[in-house]
N, C-alpha and C positions, 0 to 999 in steps of 0.2 A: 504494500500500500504506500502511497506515495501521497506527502499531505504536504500542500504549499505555505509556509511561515511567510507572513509579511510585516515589516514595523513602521512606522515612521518613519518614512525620508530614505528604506533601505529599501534595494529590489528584493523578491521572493527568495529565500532560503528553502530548500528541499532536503525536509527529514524524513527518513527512510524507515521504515524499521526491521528489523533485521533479528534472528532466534540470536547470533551473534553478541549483540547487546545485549540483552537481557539480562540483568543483575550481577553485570561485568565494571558498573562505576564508571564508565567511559561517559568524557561529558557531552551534551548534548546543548545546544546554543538557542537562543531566544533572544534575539533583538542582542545586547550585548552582555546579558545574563547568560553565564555557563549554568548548568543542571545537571549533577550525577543521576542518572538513570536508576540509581536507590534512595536518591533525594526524597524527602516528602515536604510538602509545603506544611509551614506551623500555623499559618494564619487564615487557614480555609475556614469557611462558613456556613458553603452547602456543598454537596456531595449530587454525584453524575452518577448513576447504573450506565454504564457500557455493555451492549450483550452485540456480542460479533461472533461467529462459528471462525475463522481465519483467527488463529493466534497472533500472527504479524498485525491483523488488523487490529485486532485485540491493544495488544501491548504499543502501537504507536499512537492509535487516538487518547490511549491512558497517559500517556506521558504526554502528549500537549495540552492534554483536559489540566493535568498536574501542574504543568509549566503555568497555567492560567491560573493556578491556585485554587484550584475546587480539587475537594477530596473525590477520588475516584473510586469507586465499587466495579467490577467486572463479574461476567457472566458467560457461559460461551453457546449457551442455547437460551430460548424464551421459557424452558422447563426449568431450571438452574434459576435465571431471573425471577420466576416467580415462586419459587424456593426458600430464596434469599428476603423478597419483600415478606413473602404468609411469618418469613421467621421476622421480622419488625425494621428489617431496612428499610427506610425515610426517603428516598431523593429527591433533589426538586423536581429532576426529569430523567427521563429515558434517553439514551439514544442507540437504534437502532442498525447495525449493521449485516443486515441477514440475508440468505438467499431468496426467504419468505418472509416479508415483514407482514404481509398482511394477514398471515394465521397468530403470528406472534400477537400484533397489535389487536387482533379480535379475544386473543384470549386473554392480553390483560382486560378489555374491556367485562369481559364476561365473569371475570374475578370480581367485579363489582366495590363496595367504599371506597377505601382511600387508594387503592390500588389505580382503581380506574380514572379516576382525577388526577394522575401525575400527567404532566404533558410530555408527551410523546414525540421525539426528535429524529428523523430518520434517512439515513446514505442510501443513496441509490445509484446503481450504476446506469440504467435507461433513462434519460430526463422526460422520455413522454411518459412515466408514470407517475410523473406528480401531481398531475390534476386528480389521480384517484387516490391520491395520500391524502391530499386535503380534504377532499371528499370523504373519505373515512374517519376526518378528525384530526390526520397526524399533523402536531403544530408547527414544526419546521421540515425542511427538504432542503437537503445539501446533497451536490453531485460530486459524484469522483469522476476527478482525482480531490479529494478535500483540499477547498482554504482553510488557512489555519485563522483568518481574520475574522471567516463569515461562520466557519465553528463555534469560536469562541465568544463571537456576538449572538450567535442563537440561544445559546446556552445561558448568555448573562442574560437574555429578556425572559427567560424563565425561571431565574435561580436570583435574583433581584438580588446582588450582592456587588460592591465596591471595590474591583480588587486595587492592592496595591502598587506601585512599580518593581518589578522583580530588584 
């Protein structure tokens, strides 16, 4: 997976991510903030479910959700996700990277209280299925290859938090 980083005034940075990294410390750059890849941010407020089948996909939207300072939760199917919340995980939102989101996205629905009320954020690799993401309800729609501009702005208009400057 391949997620475009952009900052002020810089062109796109392209972070990869890789089984390679993964809990090897190796830093990973944000505007001109380095981040160890077992970094955790201390100042997070609200917390992301990530549910991606792709490990890669998994562990690189986790680490820029992180770089942007929200506590990340992961998942690697919509079973596992709803797992996690019946056991009392909180998020402001979801985001979806799946090959099916819209059996995922029906069966939080169908899980009903607070489950069902989390807004729902979701990658997709077709952009002509967005009009039936929204139509089903899902609050955001980012295409891949992912911004890391327009990720991390979907996210804050759901998780209504202030982040800091790294």
């Amino acid at each position: 997976m391949l997620l475009r980083a952009r900052t002020a005034g810089t062109p796109g940075r392209e972070v990869s991510a890789s089984p390679h990294t993964q809990g090897t410390g190796r830093p990973i750059v944000c505007g001109t903030h380095r981040w160890s890849d077992t970094e955790v941010p201390t100042s997070t407020q609200h917390s992301l479910l990530i549910v991606a089948e792709d490990p890669q996909n998994r562990h690189a939207l986790a680490q820029i959700v992180a770089i942007s300072r929200f506590a990340v939760a992961t998942a690697s199917s919509s079973d596992e996700a709803l797992n996690r919340l019946r056991a009392g995980l909180q998020p402001c939102a979801l985001l979806l990277d799946l090959s099916d989101p819209w059996t995922a996205f029906a069966g939080f629905q169908a899980e009903g209280g607070n489950i069902a009320t989390i807004p729902v954020l979701v990658v997709l690799a077709n952009p002509s299925d967005e009009a039936h993401a929204h139509a089903l309800g899902m609050r955001e729609v980012l295409h891949k290859p992912v911004d890391y501009g327009l990720l991390v702005a979907a996210i804050a208009r759901h998780c209504s938090v202030t982040h800091p400057a790294p």
